[in-house]
Structures are given as structure tokens and as C-alpha cells.
C-alpha positions in Angstrom: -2.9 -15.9 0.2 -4.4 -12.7 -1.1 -3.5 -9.1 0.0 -6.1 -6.4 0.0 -4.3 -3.1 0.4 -6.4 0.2 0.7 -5.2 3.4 1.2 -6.9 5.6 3.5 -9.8 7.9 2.8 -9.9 11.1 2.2 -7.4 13.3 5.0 -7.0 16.2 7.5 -2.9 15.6 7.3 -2.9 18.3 9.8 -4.5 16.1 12.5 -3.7 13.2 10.8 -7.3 11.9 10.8 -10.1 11.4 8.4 -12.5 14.5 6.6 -16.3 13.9 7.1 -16.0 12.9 3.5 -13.2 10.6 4.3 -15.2 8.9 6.9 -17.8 8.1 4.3 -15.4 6.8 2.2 -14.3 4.3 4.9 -17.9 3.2 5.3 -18.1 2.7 1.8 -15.0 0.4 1.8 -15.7 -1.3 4.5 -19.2 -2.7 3.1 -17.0 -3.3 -0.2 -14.7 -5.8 1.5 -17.1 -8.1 3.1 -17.0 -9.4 -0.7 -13.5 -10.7 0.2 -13.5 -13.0 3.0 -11.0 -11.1 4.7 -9.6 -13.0 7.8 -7.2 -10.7 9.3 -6.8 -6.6 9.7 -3.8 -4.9 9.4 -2.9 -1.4 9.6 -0.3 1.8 9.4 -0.1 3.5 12.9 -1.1 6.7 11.4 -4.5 7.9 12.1 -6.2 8.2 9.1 -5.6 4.6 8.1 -6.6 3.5 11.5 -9.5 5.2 11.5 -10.5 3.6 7.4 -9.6 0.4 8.9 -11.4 0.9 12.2 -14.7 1.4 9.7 -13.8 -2.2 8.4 -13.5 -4.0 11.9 -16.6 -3.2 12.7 -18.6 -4.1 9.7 -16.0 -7.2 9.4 -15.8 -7.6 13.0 -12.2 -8.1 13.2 -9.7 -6.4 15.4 -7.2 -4.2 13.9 -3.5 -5.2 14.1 -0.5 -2.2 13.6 2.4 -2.5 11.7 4.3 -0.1 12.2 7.1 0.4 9.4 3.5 1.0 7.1 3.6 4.6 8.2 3.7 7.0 5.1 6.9 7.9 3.5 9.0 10.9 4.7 10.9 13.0 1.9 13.2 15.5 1.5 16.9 16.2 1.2 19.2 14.3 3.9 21.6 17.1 4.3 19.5 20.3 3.2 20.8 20.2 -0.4 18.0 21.0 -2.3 16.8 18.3 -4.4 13.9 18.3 -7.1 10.6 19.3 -5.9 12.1 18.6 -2.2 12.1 15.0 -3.0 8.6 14.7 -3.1 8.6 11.0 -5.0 5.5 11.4 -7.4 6.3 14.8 -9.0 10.1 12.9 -9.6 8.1 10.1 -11.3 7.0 12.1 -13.5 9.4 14.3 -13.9 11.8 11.3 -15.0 9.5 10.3 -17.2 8.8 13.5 -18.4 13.1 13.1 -19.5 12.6 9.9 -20.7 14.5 8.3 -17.9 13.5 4.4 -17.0 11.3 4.1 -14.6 12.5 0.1 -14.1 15.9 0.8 -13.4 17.0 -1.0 -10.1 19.5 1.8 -9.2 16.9 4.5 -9.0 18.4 5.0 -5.7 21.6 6.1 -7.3 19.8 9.0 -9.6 20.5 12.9 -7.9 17.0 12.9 -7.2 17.0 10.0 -4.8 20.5 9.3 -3.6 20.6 12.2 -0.9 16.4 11.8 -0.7 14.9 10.2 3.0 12.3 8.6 0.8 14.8 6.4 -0.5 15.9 5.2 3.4 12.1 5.5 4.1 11.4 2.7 1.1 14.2 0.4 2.1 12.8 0.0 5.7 9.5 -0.9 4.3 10.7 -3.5 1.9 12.5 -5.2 5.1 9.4 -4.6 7.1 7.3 -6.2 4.6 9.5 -9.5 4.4 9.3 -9.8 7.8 5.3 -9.7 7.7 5.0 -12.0 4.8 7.2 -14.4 6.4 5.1 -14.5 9.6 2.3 -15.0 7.2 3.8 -17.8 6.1 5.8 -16.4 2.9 9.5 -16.3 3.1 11.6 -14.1 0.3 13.7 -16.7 -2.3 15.2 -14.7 -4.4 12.9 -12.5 -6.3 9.9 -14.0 -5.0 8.7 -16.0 -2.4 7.9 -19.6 -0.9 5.1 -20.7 0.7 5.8 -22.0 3.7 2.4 -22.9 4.6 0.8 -26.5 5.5 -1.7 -26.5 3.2 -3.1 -24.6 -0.1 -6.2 -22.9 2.0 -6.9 -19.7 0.4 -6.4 -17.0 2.9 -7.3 -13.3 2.6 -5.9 -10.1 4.6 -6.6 -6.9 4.5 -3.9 -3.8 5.2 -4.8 -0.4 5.3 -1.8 2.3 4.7 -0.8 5.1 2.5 -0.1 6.2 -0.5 3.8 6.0 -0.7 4.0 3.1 1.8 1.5 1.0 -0.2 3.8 1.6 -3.5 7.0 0.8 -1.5 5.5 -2.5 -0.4 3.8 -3.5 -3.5 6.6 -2.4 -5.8 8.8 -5.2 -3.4 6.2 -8.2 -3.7 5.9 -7.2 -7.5 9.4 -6.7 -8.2 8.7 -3.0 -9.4 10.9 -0.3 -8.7 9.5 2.6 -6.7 9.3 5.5 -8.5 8.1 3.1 -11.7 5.1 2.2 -9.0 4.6 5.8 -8.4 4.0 7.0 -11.8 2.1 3.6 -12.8 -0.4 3.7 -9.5 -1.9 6.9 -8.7 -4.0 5.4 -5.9 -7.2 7.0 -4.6 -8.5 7.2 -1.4 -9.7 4.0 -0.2 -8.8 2.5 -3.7 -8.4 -1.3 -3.2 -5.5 -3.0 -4.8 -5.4 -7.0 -4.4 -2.0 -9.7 -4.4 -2.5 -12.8 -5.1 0.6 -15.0 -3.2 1.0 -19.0 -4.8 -0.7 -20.8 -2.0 0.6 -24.1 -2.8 3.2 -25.4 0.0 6.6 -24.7 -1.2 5.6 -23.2 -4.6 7.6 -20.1 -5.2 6.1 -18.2 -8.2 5.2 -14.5 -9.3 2.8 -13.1 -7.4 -0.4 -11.9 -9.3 -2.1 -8.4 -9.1 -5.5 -9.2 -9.1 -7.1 -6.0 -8.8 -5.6 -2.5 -9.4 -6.9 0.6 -7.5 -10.8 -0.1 -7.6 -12.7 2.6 -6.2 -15.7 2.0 -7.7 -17.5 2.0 -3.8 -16.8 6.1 -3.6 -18.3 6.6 -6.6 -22.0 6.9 -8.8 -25.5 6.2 -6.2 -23.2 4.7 -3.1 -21.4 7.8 -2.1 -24.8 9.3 -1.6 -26.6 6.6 -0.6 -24.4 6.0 2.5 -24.2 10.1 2.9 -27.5 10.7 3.5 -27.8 7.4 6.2 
């Protein structure tokens, strides 16, 4: 099975929808994935990544399914201690990095700058949320990766349109990356596709592959203004 995550396009976080810009980008994504054979459509509640992958159901013409722990990330101090940058997990990336701390350690939740941070509870719920998923896809967690539990070695594609921080959180699990290591690594753009490719032999368990990294090559050069001025 493949996973095709793309973030949303470009925002009004105030209403929690898509610019006129973004809404071009979604357009532009949308004709972009019918390159994929995407069979399914899967979404975070929130608007602007229901509204990206509302462009995609209708060129794909798929209904949109909701999963709701992909909303975006919440951060901030837990008991109004103030923490670095108010917890805001990208400028902690780098600002770890920045002291030469690893980005791979496994207890990142332990560091000062996460321990007493809702991003870290935030991150957990979507690593549980995203086993559950997988599982009903037909992929169940063993160990550190997972088993196909499928009946036979079709290739099958999805598509699941989030965020920025919940897309990290959930890749970083299927790739075994820590979080803030997936923050610094993936600065994704809007509507940048990023593809993981899950064994699809029955009862293999092996790494999952990244096939694609944060492609936004659609939003970009003649296309942007091709679809703009349609």
C-alpha cells in the first residue's frame, strides 16, 4: 500500500479555510494525483485540508473520509510555565539543533522543551490514531514496523490530506523518526506531496519506504499560472 500525504494549501488560520491562492494550489494538487491511482480519500477535520482534499474528490471523484485525531498539533506550556518559543515544535527543532542536541533521541519527550509541552500529548494521540488506521487498512504495528495483514499483494494507493505537524507526527511513527528530528528534516510546503510505500506482501513485515519527499513541483513554474488565469 502507498500513502500519499499532502498538507494543505496555502491558509486563512483565522477562519481556518483556504486563501484564493491556496485554492489554486488545491487545484493544482488535485490534477497532480490522478498520476497516482489513488483509491481512497482521507482527511483532517480542519477546514483547510478539507477543502485541498475536497479539490481532489472532485477531479478524482472520490468521497472524502475524516479522521479525526489528523487535526493539527496544539502547543504550548501545560501549566503556563514558559517554555522555549511557547513550545512551538519547529523553532525547538532548530533550536536543538542549533545546540547540537540529537534530533534521533527517543526520549525527546523527556527534554525541558517538550516534557511540560501539549505538543508532546498532541503527538502521542496521533501515533495511536495512526495505528488504528493502518490497521483497518490492513497493517497492524509488530514491533517497529508493521505486518500486512492483507489477502493478497495488490498494490493499493490512499491519499490523506492534513497538516503540517500532524503529517510529521504520523510519518515520523511509520518511519520510526522522532518528531522534532521530522520537523527539522521536513519543512513541508503547502500542498507538498510526500509518499509511504507499506510491504504489500501478506504477512511481510519490513521498513516502510519513502518514496517521494515533499514534491511540490505542481505550485510551481507555467502551472500556477496556467490554472490561475482558467
Amino acid at each position: 500500500m502507498r500513502i500519499v500525504f499532502v498538507r494543505h494549501g496555502d491558509p486563512d488560520y483565522a477562519h481556518d479555510c483556504l486563501t484564493e491562492k491556496g485554492l489554486i494550489q488545491a487545484k493544482q494538487a488535485a490534477v497532480r494525483l490522478r498520476e497516482e491511482g489513488i483509491e481512497e480519500i482521507w482527511a483532517s477535520p480542519m477546514g483547510r485540508a478539507q477543502q485541498t482534499a475536497a479539490a481532489a474528490s472532485e477531479e478524482l471523484g472520490l468521497p472524502v473520509k475524516t479522521l479525526d485525531f489528523m487535526h493539527e498539533l496544539n502547543w504550548g506550556s501545560a501549566d503556563g510555565e514558559p517554555i522555549f518559543s511557547n513550545g512551538h515544535p519547529w523553532d525547538i527543532a532548530d533550536e536543538l539543533a542549533r545546540q547540537n542536541w540529537n534530533l534521533n533521541r527517543t526520549d525527546w519527550p523527556e527534554h525541558p522543551y517538550f516534557k511540560n509541552n501539549i505538543v508532546t500529548e498532541n503527538v502521542r494521540q496521533v501515533e495511536e490514531g495512526i495505528d488504528k488506521w493502518l490497521e483497518g487498512l490492513g497493517y497492524v504495528r509488530d514491533g517497529f514496523y508493521y505486518r500486512s495483514t492483507l489477502p493478497d499483494n495488490r498494490q493499493r494507493t490512499v491519499a490523506l490530506f492534513s497538516h503540517g505537524g500532524s503529517s510529521a507526527a504520523a510519518m515520523g511513527h511509520i518511519l520510526n523518526l522522532p518528531f522534532p528530528y521530522v520537523c527539522a528534516l521536513l519543512h513541508l510546503e503547502f500542498t507538498g506531496i510526500t509518499i509511504i510505500r507499506m510491504d504489500r506482501n501478506p504477512g511481510a513485515v519490513a521498513l516502510p519506504c519513502l518514496e517521494l519527499g515533499n514534491d511540490g513541483k505542481h505550485i510551481h513554474g507555467t502551472s500556477y499560472h496556467r490554472l490561475a488565469d482558467m
